[in-house]
N, C-alpha and C positions, 0 to 999 in steps of 0.2 A: 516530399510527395512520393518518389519515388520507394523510400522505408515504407510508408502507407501499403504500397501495393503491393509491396513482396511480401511484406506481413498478411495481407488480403490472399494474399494468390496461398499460404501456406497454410491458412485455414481454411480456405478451399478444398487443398490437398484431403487436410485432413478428417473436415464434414464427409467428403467422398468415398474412404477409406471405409470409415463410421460404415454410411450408406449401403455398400457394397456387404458388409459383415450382418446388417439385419437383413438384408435379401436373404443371405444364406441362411437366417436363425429362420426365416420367415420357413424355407420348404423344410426344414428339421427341428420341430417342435419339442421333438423329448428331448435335442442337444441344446436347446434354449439356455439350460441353466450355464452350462458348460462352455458354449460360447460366451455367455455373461461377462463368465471370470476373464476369458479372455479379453472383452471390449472394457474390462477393468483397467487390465492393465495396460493398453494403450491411452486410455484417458489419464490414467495416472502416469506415464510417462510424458504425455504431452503437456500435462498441468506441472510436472516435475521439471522439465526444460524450461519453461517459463517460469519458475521460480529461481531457477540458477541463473538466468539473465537478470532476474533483479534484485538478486544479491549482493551486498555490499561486503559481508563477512567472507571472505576468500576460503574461512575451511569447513566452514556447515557448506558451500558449493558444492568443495571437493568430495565428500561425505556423501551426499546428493546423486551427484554424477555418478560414484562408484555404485553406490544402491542399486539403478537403474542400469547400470549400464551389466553390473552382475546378472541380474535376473532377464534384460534379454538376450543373455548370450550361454543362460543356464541349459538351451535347446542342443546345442554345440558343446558342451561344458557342465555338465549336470556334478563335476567334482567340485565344483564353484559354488553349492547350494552352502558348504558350511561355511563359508566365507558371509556370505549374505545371511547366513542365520547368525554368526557370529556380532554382525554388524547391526543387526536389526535388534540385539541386546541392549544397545548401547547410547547411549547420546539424545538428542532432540530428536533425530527422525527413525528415531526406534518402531514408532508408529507403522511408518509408511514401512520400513524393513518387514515390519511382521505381517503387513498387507500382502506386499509382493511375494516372499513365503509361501501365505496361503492361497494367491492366486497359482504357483508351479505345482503346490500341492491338487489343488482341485482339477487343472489340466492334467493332469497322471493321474487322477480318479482315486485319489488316499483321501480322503475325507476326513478320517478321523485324524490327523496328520495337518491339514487347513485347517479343523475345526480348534485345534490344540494353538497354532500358530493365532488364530484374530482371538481367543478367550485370555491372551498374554496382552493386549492392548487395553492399556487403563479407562477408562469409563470418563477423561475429562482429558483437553477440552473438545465441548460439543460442535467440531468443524467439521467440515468437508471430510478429510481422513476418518472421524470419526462415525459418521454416517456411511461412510464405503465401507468399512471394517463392519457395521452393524449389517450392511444389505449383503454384504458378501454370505455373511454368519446364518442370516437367513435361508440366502439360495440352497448353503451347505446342508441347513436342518430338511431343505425339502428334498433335497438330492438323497437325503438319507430316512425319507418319508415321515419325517419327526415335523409334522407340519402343525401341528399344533404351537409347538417352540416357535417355526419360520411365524406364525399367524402373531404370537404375542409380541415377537419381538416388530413387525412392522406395525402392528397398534401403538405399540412407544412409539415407533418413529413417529407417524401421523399426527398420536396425542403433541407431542413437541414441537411440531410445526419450523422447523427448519428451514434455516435462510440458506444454507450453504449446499441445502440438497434439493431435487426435482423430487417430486412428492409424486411424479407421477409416477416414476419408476419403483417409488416403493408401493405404490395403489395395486399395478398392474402385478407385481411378484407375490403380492396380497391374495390379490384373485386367482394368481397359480396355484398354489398352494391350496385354497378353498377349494378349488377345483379337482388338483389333487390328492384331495381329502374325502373327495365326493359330493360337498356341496356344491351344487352347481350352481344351485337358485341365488347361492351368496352370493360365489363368485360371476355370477351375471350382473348379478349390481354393480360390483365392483368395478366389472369391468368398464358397466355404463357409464360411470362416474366417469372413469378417467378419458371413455372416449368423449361425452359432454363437455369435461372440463379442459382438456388436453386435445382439441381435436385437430391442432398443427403437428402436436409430436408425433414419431414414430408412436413411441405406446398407446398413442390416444388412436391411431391407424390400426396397430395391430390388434386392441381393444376391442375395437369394431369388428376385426376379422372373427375375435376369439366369440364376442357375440352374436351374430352371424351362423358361426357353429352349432354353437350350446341351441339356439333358437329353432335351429335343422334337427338336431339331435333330440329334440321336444315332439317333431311333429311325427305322428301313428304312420306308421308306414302302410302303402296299400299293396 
């Protein structure tokens, strides 16, 4: 009972953390994307801890640990980026290596540098790493106003209906994009959608806010 509750109290911790990082995305909309990457890579580090607890193989662990444990200490250590690029060459979690990469790349604002790091992850298999490395690639194309690229590649996502990802998060990065493309009237739908269908999550909230906006910004000023 006891394991139960420090486990509870430690995803606690961590939904709060979450929490506290969309407050901040909430009052700085153009750093949206940028925070992303950020809220990336604490989800991928905290789903990467929980996979080294349940491993049985002792050196895809250690492999594991080093990945993560490289990239957040690259803040501190930014000589440590070819160590992790090296490593993100290499082995089974080459994947996740070339994620984390292109998340240090996108915080340093090199885009084209992130964008070179997730276009080296193979196109199989279609999991959780696989859909992060595709939402990231996105954020990237819009950061770099190539929103047409971010637009097609979140239609695959959606058209593929994914177990291993929240569809809401790609709905709502959907409707950035349209948004900042200049359709607005698309990206109102879009946004509808996800606050209709998502109206617990964060993005189905901030959905709301973002139409809200668009719906203000419709009406004739007197």
């Amino acid at each position: 009972m006891k394991k139960i509750v420090r486990k509870q109290l430690k995803g606690d911790e961590f939904v709060s953390t979450l929490t506290k990082v969309f407050q901040f995305v909430k009052k700085r909309t153009k750093e949206m994307i940028i925070v992303g990457a950020a809220v990336v890579f604490f989800v991928l580090l905290y789903f990467g801890l929980r996979f080294i607890q349940a491993q049985n193989v002792k050196k895809e662990s250690q492999v594991l640990s080093r990945l993560l444990e490289l990239r957040s200490e690259l803040a501190t250590n930014p000589e440590d980026l070819a160590k992790l690029e090296q490593m993100a060459g290499n082995g089974k979690l080459s994947r996740l290596g070339y994620v984390l990469v292109a998340t240090y790349w996108v915080d340093k604002g090199d885009l084209a540098k992130a964008k070179a790091a997730l276009e080296k992850i193979p196109s199989g298999p279609k999991d959780f790493l696989y859909y992060q490395a595709e939402d990231l690639l996105g954020q990237v194309n819009s950061l770099e106003k190539n929103y047409d690229q971010a637009i097609a590649i979140y239609n695959k996502i959606v058209e593929e209906k994914p177990k291993d990802y929240a569809l809401d998060v790609i709905l709502f990065h959907k409707a950035a994009a349209l948004e900042g493309k200049g359709e607005r009237q698309e990206a109102m739908t879009v946004y509808k959608k996800v606050q209709e269908e998502f109206p617990q999550s964060y993005y189905g909230f901030d959905a709301a806010e973002r139409v809200r906006k668009l719906e203000a910004a419709q009406q004739p000023s007197l």
